[in-house]
C-alpha positions in Angstrom: 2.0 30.9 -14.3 -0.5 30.2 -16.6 -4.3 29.6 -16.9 -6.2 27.1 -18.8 -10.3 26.5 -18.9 -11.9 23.2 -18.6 -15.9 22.6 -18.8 -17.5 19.8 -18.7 -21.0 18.4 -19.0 -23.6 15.4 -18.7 -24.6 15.8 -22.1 -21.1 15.9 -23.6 -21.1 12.3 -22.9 -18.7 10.7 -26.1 -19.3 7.0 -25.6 -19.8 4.4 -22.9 -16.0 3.2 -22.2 -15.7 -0.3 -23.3 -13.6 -1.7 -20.4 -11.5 -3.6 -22.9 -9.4 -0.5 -23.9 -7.8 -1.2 -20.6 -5.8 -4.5 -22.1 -2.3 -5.8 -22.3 -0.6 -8.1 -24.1 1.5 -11.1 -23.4 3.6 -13.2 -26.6 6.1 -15.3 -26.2 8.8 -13.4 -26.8 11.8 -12.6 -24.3 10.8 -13.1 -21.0 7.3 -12.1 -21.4 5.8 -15.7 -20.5 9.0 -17.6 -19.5 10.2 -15.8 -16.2 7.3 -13.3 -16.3 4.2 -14.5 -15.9 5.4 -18.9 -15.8 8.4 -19.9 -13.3 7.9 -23.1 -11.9 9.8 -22.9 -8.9 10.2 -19.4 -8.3 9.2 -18.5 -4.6 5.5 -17.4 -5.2 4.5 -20.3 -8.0 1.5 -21.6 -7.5 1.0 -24.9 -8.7 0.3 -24.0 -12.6 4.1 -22.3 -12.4 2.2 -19.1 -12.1 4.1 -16.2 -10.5 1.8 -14.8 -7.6 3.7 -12.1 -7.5 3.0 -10.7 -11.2 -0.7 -11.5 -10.9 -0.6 -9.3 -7.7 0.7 -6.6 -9.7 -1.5 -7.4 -13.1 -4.3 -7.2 -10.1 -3.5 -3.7 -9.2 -4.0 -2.3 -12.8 -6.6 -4.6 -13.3 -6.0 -5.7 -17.3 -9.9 -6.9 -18.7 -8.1 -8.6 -21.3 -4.8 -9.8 -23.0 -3.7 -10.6 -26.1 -2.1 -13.7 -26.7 0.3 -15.5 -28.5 1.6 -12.5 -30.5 2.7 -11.0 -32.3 5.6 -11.7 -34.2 5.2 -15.6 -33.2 2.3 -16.6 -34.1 2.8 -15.7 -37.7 5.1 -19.1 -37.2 2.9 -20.9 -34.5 1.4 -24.1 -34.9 -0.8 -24.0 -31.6 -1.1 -28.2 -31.6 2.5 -27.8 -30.6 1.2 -26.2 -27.2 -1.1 -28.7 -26.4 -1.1 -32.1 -25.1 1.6 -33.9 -22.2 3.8 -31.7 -21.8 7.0 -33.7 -21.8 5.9 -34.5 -25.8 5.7 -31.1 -26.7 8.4 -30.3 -29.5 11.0 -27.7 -28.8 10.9 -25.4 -31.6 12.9 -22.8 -33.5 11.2 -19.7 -33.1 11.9 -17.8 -36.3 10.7 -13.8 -35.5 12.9 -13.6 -32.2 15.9 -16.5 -33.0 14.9 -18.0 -29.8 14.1 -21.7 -28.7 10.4 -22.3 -28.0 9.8 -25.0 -25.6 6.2 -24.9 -25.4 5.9 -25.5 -22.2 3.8 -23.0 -22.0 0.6 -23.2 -24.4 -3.0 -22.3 -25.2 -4.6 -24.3 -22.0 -1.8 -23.2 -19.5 -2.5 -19.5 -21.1 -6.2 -20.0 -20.2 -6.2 -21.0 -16.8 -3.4 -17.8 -15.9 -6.0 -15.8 -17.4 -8.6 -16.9 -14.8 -5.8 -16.9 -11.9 -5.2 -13.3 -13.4 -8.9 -11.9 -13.5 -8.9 -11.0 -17.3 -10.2 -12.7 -20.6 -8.0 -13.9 -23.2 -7.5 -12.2 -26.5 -6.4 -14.8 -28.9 -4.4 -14.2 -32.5 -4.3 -17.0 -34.7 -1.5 -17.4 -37.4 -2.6 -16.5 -40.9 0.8 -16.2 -42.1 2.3 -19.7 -42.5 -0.7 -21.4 -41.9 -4.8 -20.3 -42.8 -8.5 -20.6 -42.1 -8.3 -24.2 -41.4 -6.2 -24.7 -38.4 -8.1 -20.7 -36.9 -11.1 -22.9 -37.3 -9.6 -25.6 -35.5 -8.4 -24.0 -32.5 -12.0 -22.3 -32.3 -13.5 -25.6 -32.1 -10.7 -26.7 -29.7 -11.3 -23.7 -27.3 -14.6 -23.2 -27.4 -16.7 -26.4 -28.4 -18.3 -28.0 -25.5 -17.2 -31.5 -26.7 -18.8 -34.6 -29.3 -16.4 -33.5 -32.4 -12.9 -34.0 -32.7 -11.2 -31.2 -31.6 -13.2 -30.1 -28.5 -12.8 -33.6 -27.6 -8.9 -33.4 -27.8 -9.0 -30.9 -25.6 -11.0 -32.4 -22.9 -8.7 -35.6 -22.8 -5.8 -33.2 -22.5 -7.7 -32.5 -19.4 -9.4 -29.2 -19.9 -13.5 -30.8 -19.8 -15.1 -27.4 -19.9 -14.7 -24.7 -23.1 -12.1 -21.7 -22.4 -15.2 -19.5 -24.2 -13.2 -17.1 -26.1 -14.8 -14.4 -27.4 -12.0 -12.1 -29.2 -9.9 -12.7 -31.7 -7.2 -11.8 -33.8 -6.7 -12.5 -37.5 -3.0 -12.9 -38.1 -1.0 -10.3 -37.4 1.0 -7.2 -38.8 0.6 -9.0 -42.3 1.5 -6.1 -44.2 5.2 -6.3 -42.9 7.9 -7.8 -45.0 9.3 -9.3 -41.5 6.5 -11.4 -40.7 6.2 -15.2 -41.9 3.9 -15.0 -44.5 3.4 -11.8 -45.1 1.1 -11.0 -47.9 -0.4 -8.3 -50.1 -3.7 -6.5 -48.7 -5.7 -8.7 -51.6 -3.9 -12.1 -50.2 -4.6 -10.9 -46.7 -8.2 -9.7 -47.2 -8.8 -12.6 -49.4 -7.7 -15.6 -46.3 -8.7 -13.0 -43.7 -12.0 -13.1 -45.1 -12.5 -16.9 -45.3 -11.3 -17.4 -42.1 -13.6 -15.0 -40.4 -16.0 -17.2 -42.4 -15.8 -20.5 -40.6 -14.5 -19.4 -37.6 -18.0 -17.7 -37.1 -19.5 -20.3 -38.3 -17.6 -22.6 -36.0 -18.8 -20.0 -33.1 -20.9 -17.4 -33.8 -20.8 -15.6 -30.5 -17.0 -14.6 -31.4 -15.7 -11.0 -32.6 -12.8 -10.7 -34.7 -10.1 -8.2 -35.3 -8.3 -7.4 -39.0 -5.0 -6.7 -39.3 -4.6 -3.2 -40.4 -1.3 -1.8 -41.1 1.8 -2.3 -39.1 2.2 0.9 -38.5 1.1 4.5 -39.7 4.8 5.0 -41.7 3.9 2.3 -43.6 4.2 2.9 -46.9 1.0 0.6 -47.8 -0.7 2.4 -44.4 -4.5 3.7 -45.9 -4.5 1.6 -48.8 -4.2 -1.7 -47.0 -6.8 -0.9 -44.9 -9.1 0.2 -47.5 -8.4 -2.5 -49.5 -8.5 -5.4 -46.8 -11.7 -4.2 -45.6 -13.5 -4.3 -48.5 -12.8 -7.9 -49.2 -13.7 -8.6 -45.5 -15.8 -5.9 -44.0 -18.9 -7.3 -42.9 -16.7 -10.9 -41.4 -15.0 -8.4 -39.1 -15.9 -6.3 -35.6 -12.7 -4.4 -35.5 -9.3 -3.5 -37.3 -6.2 -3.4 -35.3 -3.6 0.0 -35.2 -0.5 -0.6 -33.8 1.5 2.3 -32.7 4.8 2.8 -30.2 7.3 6.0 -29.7 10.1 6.5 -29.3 12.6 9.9 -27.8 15.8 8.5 -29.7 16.7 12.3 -30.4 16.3 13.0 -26.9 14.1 15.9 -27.3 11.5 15.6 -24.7 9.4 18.6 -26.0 8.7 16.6 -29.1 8.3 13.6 -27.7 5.4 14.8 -25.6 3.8 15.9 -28.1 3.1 12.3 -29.9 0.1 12.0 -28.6 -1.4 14.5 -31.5 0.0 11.7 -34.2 -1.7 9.4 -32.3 -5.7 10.9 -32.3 -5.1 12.0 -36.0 -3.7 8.4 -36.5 -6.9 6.8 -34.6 -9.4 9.3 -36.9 -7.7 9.1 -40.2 -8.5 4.8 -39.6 -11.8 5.7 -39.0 -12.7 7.9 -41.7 -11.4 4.9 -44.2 -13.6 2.2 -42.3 -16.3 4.7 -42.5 -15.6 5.0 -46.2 -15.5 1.2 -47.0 -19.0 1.1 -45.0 -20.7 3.6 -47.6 -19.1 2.2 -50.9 -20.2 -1.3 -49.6 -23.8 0.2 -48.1 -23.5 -1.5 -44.5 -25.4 -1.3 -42.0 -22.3 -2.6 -40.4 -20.0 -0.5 -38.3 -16.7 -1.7 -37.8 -14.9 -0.4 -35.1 -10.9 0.3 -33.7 -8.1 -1.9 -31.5 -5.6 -0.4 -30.7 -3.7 -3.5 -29.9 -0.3 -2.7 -29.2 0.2 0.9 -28.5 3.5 1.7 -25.8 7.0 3.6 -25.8 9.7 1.4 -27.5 13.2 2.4 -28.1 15.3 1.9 -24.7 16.4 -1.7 -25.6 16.7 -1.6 -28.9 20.2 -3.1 -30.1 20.5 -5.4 -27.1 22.1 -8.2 -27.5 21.4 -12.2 -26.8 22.3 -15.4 -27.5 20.8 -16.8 -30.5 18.1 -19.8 -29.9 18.4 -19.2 -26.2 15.4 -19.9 -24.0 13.6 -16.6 -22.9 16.6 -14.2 -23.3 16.3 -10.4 -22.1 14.8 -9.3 -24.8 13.3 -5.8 -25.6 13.5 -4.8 -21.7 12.9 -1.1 -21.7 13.5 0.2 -18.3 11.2 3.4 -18.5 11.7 6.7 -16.8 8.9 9.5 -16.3 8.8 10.9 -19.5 7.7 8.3 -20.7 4.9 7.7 -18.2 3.8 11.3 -18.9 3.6 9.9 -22.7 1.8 6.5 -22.0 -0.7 9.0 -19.7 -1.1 11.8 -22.7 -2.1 8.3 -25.1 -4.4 6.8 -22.3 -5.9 10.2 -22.5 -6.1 10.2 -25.9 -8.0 6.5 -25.8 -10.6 7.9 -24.1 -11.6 10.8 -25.8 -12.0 8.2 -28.9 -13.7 5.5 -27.0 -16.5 5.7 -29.2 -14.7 4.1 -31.9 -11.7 2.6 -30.2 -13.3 -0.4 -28.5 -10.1 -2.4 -27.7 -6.7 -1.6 -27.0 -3.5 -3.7 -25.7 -0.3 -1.7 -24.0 2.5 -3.9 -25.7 3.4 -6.0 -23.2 2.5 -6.9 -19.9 5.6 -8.4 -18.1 9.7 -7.7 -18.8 8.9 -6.9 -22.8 8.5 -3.4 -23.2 6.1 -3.5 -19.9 4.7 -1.8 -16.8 5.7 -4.8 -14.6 9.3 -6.4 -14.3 10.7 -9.0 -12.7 14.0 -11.0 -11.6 14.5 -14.5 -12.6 13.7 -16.3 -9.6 13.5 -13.0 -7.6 11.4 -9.5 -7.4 8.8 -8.1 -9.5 8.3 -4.6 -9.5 6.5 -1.5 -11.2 8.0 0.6 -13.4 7.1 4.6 -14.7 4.7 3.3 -16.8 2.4 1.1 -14.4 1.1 3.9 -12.6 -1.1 6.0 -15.3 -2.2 3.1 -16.8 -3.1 1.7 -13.1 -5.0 5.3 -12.5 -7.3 4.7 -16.2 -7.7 1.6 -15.5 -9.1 1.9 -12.1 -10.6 5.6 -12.3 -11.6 5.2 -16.3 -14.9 2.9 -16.7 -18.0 4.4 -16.9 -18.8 6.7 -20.1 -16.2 9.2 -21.0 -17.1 13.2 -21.1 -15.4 15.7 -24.1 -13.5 18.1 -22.1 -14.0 21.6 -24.0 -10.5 23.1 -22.9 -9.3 26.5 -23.5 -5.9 26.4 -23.1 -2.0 27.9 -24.7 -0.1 26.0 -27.1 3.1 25.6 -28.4 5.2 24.4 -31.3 7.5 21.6 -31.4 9.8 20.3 -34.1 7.2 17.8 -35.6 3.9 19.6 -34.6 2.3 23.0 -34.6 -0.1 24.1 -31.6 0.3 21.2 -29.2 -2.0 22.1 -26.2 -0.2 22.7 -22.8 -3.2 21.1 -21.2 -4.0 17.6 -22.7 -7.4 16.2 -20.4 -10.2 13.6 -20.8 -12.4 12.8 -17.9 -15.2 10.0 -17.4 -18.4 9.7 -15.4 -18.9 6.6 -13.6 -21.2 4.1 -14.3 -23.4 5.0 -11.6 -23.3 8.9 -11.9 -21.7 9.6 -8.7 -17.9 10.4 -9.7 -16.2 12.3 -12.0 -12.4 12.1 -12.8 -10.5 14.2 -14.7 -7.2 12.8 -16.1 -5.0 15.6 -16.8 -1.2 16.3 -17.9 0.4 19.8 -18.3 3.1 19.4 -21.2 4.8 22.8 -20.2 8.5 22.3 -19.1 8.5 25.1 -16.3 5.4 27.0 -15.6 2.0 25.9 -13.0 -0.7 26.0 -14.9 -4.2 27.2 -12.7 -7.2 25.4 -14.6 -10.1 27.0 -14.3 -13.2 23.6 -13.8 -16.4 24.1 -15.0 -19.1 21.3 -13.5 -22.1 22.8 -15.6 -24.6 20.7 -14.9 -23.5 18.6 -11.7 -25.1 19.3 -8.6 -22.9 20.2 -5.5 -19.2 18.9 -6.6 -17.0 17.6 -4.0 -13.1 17.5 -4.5 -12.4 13.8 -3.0 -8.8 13.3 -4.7 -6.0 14.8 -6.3 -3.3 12.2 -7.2 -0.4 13.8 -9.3 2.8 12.7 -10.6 5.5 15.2 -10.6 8.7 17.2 -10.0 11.0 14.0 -11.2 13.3 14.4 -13.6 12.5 13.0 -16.8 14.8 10.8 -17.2 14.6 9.2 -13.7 13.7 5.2 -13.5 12.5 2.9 -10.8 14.1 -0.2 -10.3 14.1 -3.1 -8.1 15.7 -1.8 -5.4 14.3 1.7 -5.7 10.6 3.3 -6.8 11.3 6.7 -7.4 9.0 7.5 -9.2 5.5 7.1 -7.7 2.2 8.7 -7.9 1.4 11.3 -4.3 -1.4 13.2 -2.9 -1.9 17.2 -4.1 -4.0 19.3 -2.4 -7.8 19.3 -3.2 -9.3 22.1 -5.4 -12.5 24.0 -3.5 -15.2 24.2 -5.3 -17.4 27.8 -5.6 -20.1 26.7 -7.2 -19.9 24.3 -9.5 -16.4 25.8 -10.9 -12.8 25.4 -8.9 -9.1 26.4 -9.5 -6.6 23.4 -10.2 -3.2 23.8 -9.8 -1.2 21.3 -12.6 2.9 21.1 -11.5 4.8 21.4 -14.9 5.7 18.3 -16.1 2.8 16.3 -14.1 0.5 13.8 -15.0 -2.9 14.6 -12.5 -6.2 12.4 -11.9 -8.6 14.8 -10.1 -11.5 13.0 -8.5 -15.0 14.7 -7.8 -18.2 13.3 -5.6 -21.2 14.5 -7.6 -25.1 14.1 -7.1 
């Protein structure tokens, strides 16, 4: 058995949590819209096609925002064509996935599931086939009141009030040589720059998110965000990071461990926006989205019929390693919530997601859903740095990975602490020692853990194996307890403070 030290504090308060690090992502891709969150005619549709079902589900994790079109897509979108009658809408070829796009399914449609859903859209607009004019465009379509031409479009399509969207995306994944229109960083920055331009000064009230690199392995990864930001900097509230995993060498040791890539990943982007800020001398501060962070790797290879509608596509069916992983990265959100201001889990619904469903038949939750439900729920507030003491060990990519990997949060009214914790170590309890310095008379009030699966184990529809359950509650002496982590568990504690 081992032993591990946790202390925490009021005063080692990192950053109010912006609530937004809690979103998803939906793009029309698969059966991510089509069959996921729109089926006219499935048994729970409301009268927008919407399955009630999936919003019950999105409910329980409670997603602030989601990111929408894509993606992939909407490097070849033309938005118009999601607008209007739907019976004139054209049926496309969609170009990143070689599937049809019926556009049945569009802008407005995505606005009103966002209000059935209880979240805020997060919209991308396509700087890669198209540019600055038709982002401004769909600004003023979206959010104008009405009296110009494209706000006005929108009301006699039937939508009279603004959809008031405040965040947006500038492209997306530019940098990639598989995206329509992909550019260098000085032709991105460049039309990043002038859209950001107009689309503020079509709205001023909305933020915007650059494209940063496709991914840390990328060979123009540092440079592209250097260079992109300077050309763009003071246009821009956040740049995006983009980051999956994947166990395709099925060693689970290393694979927990990816978290570590990920914080040095998150603070390597924020030393080079810190950089651009002094070269340029801003006062501006521009800040992180992670906005599509998940495991990916189960469905690779699958196959599909090419220009199908809404194939299965990309449907990782996720087991509890992974959940442990998507737990350590939540955990690793929150410790940099004072940079990271937005982040999406890639995707919400059948695409590499949390939630799952049968065409006309069941949705259920996967691994996944749970830890992201527990942060979601347990997580707002303003997040604490845990000082942990704890043993490490060595994998094949990294060097003293911590057993214990923790963040915690206080909530927004002072009253709760929660301490999300996961214990990496393959066969040993680890007792951690909790230290409530400066909290008055703690209170154990919950212990919910996931553990004792085996890794690879799945739920499905027929079966949820792997759930969250109740562990006992640590007794406090003082202001310091003992609490017992199962190997292998992820663990949100939950303390009543004065």
């Amino acid at each position: 058995m081992k032993k591990s030290k946790i202390t925490l504090a009021r005063e080692f308060k990192i950053s109010d949590i912006d609530k937004r690090i809690y979103g998803s992502f939906v793009e029309h891709l698969g059966r991510a819209v089509y069959g996921g969150i729109f089926e006219p005619g499935h048994p729970t549709a409301d009268k927008n096609g919407f399955r009630q079902d999936v919003i019950d589900l999105i409910r329980q994790i409670d997603v602030p925002i989601v990111r929408y079109p894509g993606g992939n897509f909407v490097s070849g979108y033309n938005w118009e064509d999601g607008v209007g009658p739907v019976d004139k809408r054209p049926k496309k070829l969609e170009l990143a996935w070689g599937t049809l796009e019926p556009n049945e399914f569009g802008t407005n449609e995505f606005a009103d599931w966002c209000k059935a859903a209880n979240t805020a859209p997060m919209m991308a607009v396509n700087l890669g086939t198209r540019g600055p004019e038709e982002a401004r465009n769909l600004v003023e379509y979206c959010n104008h009141k009405g009296g110009s031409y494209w706000s006005d479009l929108r009301r006699s399509h039937g939508w009279e009030n603004p959809h008031d969207i405040k965040l947006w995306c500038l492209g997306n994944e530019m940098d990639g040589d598989w995206q329509m229109g992909h550019k260098t960083a000085v032709e991105y920055g460049r039309v990043a720059n002038e859209a950001a331009k107009i689309m503020k000064w079509t709205d001023p009230s909305i933020e915007l998110v650059l494209c940063g690199s496709s991914a840390r392995t990328m060979k123009t990864f540092g440079e592209w965000e250097a260079t992109t930001l300077e050309l763009a900097y003071d246009k821009v509230n956040y740049i995006s990071l983009h980051q999956y995993f994947n166990n395709n060498d099925n060693d689970s040791k290393n694979f927990l461990a990816h978290s570590v890539r990920l914080d040095d990943y998150i603070k390597t982007v924020i030393c080079i926006c810190d950089y651009i800020k002094g070269k340029l001398h801003s006062k501006h501060t521009v800040n992180l989205s992670v906005d599509e962070w998940n495991v990916w790797y189960h469905s690779n290879g699958a196959k599909f019929e090419k220009w199908s509608k809404a194939p299965h596509l990309l449907e990782d069916v996720y087991n509890f390693e992974d959940a442990l992983l998507v737990g350590l990265m939540l955990i690793t959100l929150i410790n940099n919530s004072d940079r990271v201001k937005v982040a999406c889990m890639a995707q919400l619904v059948n695409v590499i997601a949390p939630i799952m469903t049968e065409d006309s038949g069941r949705a259920w939750a996967q691994t996944i859903f749970y830890p992201f439900m527990h942060a979601s729920k347990y997580g707002r507030g303003s997040a604490l740095r845990p000082v942990i003491d704890t043993t490490k060990h060595d994998t094949r990519e990294y060097n003293d990975v911590p057993d214990i990997d923790a963040c915690a949060t206080l909530s927004e009214d002072g009253t709760e602490i929660t301490l999300f914790a996961v214990n990496r170590d393959f066969e040993e309890d680890n007792i951690v020692t909790l230290n409530l310095t400066d909290f008055e008379d703690p209170q154990a009030i919950e212990h919910i853990t996931m553990c004792g699966y085996d890794l690879k184990a799945e739920n499905t529809a027929d079966s949820q194996t792997v759930v969250p359950k109740s562990a006992p509650l640590p007794v406090f002496d003082g202001k310091k307890a003992e609490i017992k982590l199962a190997p292998l568990s992820w663990n949100v504690v939950r303390f009543k403070v004065k």
